[in-house]
mmCIF file of the N, C-alpha and C atoms, coordinates in Angstrom:
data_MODEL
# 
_entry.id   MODEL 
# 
loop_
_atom_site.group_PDB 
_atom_site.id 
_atom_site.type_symbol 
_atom_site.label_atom_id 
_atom_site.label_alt_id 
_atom_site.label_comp_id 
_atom_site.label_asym_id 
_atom_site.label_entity_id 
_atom_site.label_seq_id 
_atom_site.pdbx_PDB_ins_code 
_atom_site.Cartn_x 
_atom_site.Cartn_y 
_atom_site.Cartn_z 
_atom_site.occupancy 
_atom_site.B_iso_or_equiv 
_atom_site.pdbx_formal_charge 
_atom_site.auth_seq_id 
_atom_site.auth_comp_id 
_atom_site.auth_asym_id 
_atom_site.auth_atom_id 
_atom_site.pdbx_PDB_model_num 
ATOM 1   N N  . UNK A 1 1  ? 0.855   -1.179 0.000  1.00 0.00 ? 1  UNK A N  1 
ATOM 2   C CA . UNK A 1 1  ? 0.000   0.000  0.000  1.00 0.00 ? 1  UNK A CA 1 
ATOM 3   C C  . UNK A 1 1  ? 0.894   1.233  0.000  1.00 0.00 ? 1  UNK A C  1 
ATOM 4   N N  . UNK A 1 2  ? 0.504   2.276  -0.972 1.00 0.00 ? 2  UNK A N  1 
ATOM 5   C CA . UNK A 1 2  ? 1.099   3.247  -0.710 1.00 0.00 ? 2  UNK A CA 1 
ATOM 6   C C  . UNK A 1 2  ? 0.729   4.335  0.154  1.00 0.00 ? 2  UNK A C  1 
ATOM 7   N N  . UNK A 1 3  ? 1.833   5.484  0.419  1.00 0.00 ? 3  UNK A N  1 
ATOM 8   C CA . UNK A 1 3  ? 1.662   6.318  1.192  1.00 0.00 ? 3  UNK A CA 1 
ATOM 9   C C  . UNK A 1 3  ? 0.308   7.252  1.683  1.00 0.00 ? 3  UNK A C  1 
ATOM 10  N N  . UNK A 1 4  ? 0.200   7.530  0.400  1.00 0.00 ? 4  UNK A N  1 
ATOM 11  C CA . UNK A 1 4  ? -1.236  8.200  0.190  1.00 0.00 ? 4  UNK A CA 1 
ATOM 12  C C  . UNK A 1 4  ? -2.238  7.317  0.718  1.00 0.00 ? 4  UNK A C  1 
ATOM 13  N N  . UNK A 1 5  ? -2.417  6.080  0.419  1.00 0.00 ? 5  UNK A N  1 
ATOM 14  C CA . UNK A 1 5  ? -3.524  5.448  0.329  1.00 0.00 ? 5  UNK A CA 1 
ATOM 15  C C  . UNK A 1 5  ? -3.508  4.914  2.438  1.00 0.00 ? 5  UNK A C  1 
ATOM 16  N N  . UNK A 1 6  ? -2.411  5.080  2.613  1.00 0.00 ? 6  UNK A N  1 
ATOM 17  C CA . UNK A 1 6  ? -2.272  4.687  4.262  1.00 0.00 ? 6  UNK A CA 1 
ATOM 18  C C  . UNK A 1 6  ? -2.744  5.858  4.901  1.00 0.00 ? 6  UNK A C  1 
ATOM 19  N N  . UNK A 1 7  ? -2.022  6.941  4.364  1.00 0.00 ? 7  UNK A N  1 
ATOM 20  C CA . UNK A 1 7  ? -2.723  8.677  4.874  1.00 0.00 ? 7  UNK A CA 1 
ATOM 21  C C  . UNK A 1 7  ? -3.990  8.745  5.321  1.00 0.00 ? 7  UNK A C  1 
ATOM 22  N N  . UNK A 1 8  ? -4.764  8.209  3.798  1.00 0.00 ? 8  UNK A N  1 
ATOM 23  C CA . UNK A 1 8  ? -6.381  8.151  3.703  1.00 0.00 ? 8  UNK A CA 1 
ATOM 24  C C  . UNK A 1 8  ? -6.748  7.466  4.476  1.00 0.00 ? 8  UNK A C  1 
ATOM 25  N N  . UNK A 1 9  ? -6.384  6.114  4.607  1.00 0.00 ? 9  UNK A N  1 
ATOM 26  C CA . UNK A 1 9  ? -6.800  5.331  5.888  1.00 0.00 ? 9  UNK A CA 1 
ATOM 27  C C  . UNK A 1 9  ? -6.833  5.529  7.165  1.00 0.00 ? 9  UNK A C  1 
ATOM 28  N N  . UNK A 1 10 ? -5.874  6.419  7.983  1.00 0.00 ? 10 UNK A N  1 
ATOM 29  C CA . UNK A 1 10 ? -5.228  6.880  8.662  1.00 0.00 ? 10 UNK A CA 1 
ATOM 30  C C  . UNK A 1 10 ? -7.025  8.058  8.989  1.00 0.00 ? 10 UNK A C  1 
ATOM 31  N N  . UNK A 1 11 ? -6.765  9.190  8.278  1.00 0.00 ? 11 UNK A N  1 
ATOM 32  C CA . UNK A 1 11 ? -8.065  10.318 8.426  1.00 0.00 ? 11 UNK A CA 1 
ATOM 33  C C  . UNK A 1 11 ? -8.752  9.089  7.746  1.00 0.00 ? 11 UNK A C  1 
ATOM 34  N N  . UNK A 1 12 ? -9.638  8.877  7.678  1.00 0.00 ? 12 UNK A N  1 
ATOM 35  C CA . UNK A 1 12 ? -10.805 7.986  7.368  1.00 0.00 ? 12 UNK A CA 1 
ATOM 36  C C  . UNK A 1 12 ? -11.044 7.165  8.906  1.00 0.00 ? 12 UNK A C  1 
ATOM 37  N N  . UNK A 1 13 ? -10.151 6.792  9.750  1.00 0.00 ? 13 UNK A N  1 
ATOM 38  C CA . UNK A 1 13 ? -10.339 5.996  10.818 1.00 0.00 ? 13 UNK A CA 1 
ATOM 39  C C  . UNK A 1 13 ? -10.594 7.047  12.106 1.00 0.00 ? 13 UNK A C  1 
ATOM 40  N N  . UNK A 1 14 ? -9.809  7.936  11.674 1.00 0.00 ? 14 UNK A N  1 
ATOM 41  C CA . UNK A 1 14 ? -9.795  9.517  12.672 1.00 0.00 ? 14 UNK A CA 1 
ATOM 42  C C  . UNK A 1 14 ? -11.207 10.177 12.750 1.00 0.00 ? 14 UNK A C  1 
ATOM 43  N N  . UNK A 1 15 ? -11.856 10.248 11.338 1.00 0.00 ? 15 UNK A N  1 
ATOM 44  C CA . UNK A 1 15 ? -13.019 10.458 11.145 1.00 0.00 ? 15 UNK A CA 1 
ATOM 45  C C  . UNK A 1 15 ? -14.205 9.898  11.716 1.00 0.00 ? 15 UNK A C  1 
ATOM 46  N N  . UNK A 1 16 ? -14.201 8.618  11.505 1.00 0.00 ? 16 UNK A N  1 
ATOM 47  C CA . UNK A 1 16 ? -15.416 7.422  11.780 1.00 0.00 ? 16 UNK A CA 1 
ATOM 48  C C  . UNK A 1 16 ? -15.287 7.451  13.725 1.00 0.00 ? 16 UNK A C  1 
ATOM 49  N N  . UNK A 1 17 ? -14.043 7.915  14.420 1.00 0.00 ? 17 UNK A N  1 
ATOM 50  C CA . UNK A 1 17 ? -14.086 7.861  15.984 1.00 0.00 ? 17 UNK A CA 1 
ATOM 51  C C  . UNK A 1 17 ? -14.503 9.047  16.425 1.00 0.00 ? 17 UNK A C  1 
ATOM 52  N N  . UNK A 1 18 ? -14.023 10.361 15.860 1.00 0.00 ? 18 UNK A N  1 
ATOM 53  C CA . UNK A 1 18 ? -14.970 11.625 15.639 1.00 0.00 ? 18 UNK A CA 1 
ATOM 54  C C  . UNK A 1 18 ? -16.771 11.285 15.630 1.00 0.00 ? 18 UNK A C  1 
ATOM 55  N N  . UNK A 1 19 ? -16.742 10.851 14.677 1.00 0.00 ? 19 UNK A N  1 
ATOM 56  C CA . UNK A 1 19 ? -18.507 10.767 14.406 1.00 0.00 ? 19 UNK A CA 1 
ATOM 57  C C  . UNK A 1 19 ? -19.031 9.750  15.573 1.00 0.00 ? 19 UNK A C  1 
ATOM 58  N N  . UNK A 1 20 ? -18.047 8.686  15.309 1.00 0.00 ? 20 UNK A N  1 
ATOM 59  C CA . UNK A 1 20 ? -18.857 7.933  16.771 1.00 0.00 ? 20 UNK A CA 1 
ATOM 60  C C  . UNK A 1 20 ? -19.044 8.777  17.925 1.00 0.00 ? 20 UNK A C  1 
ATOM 61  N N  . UNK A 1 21 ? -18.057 9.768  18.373 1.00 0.00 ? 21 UNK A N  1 
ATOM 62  C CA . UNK A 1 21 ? -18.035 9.752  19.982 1.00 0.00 ? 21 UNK A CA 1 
ATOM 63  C C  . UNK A 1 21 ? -18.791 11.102 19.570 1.00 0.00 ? 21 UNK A C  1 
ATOM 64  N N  . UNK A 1 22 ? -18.944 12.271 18.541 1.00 0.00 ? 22 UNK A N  1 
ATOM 65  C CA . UNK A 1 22 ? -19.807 13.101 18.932 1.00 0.00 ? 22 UNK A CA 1 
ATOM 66  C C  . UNK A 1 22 ? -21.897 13.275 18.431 1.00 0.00 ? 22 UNK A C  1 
ATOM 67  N N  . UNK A 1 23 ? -21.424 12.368 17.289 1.00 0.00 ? 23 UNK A N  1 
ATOM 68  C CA . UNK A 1 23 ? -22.759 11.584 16.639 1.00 0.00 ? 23 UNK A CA 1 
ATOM 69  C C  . UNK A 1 23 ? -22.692 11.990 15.404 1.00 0.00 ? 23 UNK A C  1 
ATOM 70  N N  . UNK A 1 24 ? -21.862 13.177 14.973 1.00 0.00 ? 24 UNK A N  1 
ATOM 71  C CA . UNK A 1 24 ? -22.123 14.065 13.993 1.00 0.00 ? 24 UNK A CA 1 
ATOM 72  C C  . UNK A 1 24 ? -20.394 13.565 12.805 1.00 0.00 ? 24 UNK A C  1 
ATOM 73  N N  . UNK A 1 25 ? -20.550 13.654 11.588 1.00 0.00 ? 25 UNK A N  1 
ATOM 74  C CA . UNK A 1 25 ? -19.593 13.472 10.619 1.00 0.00 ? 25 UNK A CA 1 
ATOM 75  C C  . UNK A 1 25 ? -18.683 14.716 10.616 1.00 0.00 ? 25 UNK A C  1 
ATOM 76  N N  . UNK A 1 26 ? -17.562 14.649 10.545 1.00 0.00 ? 26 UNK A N  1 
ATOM 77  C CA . UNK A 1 26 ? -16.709 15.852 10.651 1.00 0.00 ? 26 UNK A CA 1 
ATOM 78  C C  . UNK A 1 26 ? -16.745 16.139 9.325  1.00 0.00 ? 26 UNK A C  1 
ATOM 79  N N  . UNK A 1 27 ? -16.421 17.432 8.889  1.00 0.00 ? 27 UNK A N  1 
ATOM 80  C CA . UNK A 1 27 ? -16.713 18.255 7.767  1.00 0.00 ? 27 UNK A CA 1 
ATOM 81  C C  . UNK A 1 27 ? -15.769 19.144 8.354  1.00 0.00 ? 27 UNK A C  1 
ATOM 82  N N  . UNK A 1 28 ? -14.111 18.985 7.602  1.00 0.00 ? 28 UNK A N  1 
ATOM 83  C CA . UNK A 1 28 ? -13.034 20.006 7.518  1.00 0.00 ? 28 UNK A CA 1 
ATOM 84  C C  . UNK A 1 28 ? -13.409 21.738 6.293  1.00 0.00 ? 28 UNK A C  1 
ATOM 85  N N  . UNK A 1 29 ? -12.680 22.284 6.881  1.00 0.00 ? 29 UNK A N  1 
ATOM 86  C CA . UNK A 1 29 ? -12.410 23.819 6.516  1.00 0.00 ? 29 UNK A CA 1 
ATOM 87  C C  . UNK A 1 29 ? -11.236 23.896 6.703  1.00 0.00 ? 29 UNK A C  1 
ATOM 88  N N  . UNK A 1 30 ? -10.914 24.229 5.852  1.00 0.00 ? 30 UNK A N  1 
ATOM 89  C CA . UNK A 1 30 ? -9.371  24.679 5.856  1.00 0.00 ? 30 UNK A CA 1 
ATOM 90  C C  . UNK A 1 30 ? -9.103  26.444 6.145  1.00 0.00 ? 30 UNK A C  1 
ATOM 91  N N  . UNK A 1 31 ? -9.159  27.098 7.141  1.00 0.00 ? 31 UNK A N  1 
ATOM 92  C CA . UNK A 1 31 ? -8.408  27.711 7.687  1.00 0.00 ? 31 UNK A CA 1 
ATOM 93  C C  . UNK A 1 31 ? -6.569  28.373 6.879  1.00 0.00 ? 31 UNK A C  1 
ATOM 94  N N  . UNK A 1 32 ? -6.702  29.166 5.707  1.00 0.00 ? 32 UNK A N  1 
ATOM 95  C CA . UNK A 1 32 ? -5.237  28.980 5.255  1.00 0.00 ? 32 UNK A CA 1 
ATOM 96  C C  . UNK A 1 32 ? -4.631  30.264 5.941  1.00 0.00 ? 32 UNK A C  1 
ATOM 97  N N  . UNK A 1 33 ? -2.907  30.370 5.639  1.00 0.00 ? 33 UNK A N  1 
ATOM 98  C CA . UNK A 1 33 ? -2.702  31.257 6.241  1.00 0.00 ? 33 UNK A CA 1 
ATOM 99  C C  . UNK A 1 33 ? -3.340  32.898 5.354  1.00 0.00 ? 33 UNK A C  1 
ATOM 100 N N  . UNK A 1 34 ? -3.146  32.628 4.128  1.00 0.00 ? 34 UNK A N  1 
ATOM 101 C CA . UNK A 1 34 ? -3.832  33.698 3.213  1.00 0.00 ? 34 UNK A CA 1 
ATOM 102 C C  . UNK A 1 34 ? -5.387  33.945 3.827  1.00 0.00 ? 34 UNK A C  1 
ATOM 103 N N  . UNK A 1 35 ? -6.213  33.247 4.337  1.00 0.00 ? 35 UNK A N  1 
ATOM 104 C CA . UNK A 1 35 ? -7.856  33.849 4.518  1.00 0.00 ? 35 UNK A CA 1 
ATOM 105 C C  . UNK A 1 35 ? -7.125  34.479 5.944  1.00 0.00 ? 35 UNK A C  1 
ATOM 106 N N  . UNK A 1 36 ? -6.232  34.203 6.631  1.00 0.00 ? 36 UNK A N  1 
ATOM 107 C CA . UNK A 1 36 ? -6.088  34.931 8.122  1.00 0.00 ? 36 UNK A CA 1 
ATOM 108 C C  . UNK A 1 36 ? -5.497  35.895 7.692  1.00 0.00 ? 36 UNK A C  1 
ATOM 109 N N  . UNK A 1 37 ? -4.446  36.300 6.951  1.00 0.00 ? 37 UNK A N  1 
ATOM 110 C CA . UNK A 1 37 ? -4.079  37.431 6.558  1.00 0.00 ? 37 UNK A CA 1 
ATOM 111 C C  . UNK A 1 37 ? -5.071  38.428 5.975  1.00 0.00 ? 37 UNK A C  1 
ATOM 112 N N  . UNK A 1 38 ? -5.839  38.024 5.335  1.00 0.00 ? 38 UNK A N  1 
ATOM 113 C CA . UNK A 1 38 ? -6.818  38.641 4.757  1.00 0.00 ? 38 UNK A CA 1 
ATOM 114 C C  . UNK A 1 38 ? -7.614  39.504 6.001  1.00 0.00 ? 38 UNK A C  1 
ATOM 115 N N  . UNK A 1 39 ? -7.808  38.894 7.233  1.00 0.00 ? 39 UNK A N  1 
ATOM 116 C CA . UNK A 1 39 ? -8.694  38.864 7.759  1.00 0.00 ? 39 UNK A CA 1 
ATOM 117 C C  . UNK A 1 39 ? -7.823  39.339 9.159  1.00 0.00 ? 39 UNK A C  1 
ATOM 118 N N  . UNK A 1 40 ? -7.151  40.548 9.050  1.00 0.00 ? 40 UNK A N  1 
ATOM 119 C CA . UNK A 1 40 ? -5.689  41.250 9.645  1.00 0.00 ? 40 UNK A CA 1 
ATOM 120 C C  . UNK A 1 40 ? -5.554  40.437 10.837 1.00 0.00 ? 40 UNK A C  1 
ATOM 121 N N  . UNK A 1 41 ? -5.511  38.867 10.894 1.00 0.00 ? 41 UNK A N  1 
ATOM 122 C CA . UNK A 1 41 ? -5.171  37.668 11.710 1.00 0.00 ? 41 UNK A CA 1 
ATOM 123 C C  . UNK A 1 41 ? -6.128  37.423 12.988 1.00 0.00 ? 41 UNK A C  1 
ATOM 124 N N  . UNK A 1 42 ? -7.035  38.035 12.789 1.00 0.00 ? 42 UNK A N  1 
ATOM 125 C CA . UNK A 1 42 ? -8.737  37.647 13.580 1.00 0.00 ? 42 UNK A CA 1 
ATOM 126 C C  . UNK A 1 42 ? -8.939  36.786 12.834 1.00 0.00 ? 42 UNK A C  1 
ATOM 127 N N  . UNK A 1 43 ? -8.592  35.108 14.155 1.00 0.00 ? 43 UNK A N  1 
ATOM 128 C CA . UNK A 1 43 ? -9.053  33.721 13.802 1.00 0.00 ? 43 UNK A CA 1 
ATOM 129 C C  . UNK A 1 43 ? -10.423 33.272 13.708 1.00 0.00 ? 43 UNK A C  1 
ATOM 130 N N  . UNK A 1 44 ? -10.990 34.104 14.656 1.00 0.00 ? 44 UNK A N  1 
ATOM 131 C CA . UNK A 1 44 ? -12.386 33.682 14.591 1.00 0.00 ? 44 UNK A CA 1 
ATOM 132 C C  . UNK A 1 44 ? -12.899 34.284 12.990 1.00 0.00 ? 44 UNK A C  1 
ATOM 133 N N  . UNK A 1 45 ? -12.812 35.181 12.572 1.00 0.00 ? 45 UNK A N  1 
ATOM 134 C CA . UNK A 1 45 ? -12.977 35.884 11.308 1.00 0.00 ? 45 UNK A CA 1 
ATOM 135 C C  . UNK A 1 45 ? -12.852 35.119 10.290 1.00 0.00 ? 45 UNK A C  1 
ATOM 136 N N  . UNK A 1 46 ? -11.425 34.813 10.230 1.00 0.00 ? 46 UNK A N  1 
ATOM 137 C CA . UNK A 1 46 ? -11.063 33.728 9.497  1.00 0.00 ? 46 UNK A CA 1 
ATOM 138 C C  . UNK A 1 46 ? -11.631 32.215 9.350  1.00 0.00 ? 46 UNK A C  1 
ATOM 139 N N  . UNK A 1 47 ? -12.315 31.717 10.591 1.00 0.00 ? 47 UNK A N  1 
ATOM 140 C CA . UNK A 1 47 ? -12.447 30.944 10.507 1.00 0.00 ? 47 UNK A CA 1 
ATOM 141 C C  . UNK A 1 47 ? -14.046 30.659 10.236 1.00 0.00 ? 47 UNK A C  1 
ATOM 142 N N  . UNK A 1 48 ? -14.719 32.480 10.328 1.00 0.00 ? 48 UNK A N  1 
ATOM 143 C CA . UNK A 1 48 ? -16.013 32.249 9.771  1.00 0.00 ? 48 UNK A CA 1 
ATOM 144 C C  . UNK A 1 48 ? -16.241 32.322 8.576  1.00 0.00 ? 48 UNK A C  1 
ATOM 145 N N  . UNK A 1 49 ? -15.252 33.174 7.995  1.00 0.00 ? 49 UNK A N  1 
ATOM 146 C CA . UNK A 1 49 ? -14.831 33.138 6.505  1.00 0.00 ? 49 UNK A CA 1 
ATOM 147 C C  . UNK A 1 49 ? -14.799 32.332 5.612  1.00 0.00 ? 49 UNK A C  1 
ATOM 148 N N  . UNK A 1 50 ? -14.067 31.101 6.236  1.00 0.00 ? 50 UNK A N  1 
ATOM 149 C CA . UNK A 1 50 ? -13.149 30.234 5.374  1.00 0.00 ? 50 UNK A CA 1 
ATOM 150 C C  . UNK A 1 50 ? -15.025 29.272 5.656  1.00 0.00 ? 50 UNK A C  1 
ATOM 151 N N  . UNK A 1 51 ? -15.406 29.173 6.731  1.00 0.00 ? 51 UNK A N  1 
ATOM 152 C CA . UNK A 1 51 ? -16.897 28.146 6.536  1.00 0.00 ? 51 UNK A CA 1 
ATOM 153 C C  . UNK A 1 51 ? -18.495 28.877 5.450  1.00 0.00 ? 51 UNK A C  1 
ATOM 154 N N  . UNK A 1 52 ? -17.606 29.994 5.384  1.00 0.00 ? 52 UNK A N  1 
ATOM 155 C CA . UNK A 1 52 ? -18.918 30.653 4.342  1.00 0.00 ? 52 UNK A CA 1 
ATOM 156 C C  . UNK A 1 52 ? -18.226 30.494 2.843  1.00 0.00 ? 52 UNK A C  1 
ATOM 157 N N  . UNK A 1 53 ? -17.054 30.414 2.941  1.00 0.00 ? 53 UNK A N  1 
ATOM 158 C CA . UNK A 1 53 ? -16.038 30.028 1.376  1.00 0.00 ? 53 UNK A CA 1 
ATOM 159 C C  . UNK A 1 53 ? -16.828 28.334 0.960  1.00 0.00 ? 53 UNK A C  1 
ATOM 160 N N  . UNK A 1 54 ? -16.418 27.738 2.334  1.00 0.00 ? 54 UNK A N  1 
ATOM 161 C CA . UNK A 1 54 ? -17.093 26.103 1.838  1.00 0.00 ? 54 UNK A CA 1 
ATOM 162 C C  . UNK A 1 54 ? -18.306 25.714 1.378  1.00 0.00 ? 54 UNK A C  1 
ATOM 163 N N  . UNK A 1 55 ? -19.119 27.074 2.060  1.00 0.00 ? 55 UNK A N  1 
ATOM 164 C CA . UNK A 1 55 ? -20.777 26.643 2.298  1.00 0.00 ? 55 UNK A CA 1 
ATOM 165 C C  . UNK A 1 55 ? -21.532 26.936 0.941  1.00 0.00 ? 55 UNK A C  1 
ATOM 166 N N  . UNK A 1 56 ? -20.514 28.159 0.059  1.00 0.00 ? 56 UNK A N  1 
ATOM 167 C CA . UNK A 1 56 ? -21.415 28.928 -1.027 1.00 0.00 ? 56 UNK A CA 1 
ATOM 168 C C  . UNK A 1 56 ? -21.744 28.284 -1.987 1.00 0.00 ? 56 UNK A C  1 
ATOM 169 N N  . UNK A 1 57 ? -20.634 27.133 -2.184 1.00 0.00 ? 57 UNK A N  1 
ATOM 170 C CA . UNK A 1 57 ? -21.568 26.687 -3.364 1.00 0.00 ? 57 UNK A CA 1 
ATOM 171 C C  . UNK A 1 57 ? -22.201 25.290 -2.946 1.00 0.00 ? 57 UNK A C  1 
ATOM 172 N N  . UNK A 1 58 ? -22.539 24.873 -1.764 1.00 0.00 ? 58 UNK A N  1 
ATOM 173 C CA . UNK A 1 58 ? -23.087 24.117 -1.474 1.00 0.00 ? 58 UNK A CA 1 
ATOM 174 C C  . UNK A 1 58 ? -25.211 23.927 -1.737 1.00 0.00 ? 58 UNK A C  1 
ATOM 175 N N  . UNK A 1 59 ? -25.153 24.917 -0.923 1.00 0.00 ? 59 UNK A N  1 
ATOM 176 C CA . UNK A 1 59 ? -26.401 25.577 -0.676 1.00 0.00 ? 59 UNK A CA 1 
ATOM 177 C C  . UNK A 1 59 ? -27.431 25.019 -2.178 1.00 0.00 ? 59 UNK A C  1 
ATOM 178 N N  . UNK A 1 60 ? -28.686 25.538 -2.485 1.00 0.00 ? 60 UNK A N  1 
ATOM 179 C CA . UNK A 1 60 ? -29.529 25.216 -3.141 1.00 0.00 ? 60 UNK A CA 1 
ATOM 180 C C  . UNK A 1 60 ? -29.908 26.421 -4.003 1.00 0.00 ? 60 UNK A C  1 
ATOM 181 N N  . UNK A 1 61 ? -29.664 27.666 -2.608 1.00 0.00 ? 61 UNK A N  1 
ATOM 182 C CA . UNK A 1 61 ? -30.235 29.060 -3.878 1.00 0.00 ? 61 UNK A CA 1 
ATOM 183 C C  . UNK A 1 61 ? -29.671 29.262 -4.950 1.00 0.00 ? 61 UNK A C  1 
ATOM 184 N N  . UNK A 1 62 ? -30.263 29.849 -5.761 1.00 0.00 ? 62 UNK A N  1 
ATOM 185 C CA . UNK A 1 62 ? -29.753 29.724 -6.950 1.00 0.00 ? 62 UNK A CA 1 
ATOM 186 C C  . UNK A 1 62 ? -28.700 31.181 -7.215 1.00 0.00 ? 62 UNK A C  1 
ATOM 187 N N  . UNK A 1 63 ? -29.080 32.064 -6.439 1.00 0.00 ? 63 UNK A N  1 
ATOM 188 C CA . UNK A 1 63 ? -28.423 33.184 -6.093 1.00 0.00 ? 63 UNK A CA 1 
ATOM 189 C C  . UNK A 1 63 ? -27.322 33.250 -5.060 1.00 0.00 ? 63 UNK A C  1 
ATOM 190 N N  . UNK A 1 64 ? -27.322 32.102 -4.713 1.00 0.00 ? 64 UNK A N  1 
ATOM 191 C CA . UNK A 1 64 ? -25.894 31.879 -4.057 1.00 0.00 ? 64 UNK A CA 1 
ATOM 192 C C  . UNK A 1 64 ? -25.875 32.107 -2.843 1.00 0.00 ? 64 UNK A C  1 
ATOM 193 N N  . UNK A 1 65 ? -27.006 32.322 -2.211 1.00 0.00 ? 65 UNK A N  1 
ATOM 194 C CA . UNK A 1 65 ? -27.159 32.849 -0.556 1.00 0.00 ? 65 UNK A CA 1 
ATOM 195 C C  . UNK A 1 65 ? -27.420 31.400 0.733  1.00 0.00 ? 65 UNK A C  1 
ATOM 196 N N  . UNK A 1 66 ? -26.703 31.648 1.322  1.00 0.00 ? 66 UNK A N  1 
ATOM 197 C CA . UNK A 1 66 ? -26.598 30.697 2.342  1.00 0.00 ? 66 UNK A CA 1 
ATOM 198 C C  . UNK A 1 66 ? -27.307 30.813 3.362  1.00 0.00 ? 66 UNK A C  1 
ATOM 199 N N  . UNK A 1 67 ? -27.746 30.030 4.145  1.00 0.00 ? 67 UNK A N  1 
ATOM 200 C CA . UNK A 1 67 ? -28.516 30.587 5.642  1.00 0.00 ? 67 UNK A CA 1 
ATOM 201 C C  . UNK A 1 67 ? -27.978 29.610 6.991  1.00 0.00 ? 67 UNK A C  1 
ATOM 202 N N  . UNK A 1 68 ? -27.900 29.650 7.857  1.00 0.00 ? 68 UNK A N  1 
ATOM 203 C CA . UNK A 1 68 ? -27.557 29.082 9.033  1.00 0.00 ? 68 UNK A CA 1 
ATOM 204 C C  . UNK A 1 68 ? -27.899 29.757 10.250 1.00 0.00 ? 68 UNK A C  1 
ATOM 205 N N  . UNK A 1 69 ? -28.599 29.332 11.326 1.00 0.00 ? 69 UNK A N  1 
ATOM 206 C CA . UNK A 1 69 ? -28.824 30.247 12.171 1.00 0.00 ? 69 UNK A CA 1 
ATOM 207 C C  . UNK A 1 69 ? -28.146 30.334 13.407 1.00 0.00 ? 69 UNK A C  1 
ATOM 208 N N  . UNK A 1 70 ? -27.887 31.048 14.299 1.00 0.00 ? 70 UNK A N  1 
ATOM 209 C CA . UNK A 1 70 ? -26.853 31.501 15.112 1.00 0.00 ? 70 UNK A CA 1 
ATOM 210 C C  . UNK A 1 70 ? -26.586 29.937 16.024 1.00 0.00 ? 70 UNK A C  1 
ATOM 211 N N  . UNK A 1 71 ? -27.680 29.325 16.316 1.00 0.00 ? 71 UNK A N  1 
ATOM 212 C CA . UNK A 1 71 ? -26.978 27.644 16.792 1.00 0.00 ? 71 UNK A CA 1 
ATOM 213 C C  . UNK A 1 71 ? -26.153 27.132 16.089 1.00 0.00 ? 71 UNK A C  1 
ATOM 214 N N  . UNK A 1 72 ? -26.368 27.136 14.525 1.00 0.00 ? 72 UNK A N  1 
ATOM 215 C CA . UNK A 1 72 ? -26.164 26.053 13.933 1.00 0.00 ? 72 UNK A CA 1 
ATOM 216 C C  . UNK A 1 72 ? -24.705 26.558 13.583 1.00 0.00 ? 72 UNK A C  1 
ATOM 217 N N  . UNK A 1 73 ? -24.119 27.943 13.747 1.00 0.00 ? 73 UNK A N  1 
ATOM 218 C CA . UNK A 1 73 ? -23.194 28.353 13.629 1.00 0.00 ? 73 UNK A CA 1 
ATOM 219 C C  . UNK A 1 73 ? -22.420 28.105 14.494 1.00 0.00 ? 73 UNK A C  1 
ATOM 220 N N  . UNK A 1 74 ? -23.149 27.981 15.554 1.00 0.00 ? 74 UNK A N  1 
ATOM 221 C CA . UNK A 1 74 ? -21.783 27.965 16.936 1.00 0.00 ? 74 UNK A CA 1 
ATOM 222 C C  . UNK A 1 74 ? -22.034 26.244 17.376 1.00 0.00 ? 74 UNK A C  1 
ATOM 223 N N  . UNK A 1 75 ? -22.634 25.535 16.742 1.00 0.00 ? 75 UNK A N  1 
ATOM 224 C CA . UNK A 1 75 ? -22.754 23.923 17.040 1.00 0.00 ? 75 UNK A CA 1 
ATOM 225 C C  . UNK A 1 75 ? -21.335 23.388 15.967 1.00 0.00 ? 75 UNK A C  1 
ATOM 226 N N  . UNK A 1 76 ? -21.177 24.461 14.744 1.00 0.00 ? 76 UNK A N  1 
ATOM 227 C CA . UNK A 1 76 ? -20.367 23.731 13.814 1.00 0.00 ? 76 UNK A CA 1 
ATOM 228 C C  . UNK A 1 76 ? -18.950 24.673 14.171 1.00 0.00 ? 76 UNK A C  1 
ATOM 229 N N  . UNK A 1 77 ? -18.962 25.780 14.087 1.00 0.00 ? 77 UNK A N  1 
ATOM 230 C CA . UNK A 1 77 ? -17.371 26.033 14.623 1.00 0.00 ? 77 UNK A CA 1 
ATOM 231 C C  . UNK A 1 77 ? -17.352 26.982 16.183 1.00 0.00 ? 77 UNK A C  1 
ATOM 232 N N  . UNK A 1 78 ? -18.077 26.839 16.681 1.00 0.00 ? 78 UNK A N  1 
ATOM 233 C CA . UNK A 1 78 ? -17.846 27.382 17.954 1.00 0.00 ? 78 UNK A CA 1 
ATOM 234 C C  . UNK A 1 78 ? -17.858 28.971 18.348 1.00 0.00 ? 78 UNK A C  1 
ATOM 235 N N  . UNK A 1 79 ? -18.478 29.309 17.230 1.00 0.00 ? 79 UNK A N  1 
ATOM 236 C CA . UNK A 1 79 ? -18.838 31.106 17.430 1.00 0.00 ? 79 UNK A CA 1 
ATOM 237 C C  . UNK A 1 79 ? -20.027 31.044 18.175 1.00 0.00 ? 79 UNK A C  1 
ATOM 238 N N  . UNK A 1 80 ? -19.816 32.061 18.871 1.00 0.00 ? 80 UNK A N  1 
ATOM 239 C CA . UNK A 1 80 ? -21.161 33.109 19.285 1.00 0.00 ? 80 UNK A CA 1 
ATOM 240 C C  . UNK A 1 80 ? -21.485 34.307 18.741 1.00 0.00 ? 80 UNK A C  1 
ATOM 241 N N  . UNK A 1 81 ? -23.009 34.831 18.720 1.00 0.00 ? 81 UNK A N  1 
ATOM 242 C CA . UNK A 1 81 ? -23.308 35.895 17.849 1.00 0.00 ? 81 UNK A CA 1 
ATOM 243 C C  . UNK A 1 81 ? -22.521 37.047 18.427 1.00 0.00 ? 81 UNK A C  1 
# 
């Protein structure tokens, strides 16, 4: 097996003990150093940033607008309003 494919195994097993012990599937954001710079190195900023970067083209509107409400924000990265 190669490297890569042990990596994957490796986060794939990290993942599945995550979801067991909190109930919920982890769903990474990458956090880079460019969105913190952007964001004159306010992590929390950054890190609401970088989950509205992931979310936009997820969503259904067709206009590109996202919604989440202030739980569901601080259940997934730990902000408060």
């Amino acid at each position: 097996m190669n490297t890569t494919a042990k990596k994957g195994l490796f986060q794939q097993s990290i993942f599945k003990v995550i979801e067991e012990t909190t109930g919920k599937p982890l769903s990474l954001v990458i956090m880079t150093k460019e969105i913190l710079a952007y964001c004159d190195g306010d992590r929390d900023t950054a890190l609401m940033l970088s989950h509205i970067i992931y979310w936009c083209d997820r969503g259904i509107n067709p206009e590109g607008f996202i919604w989440k409400s202030c739980r569901e924000w601080k259940e997934e990265i730990g902000l408060s309003q």
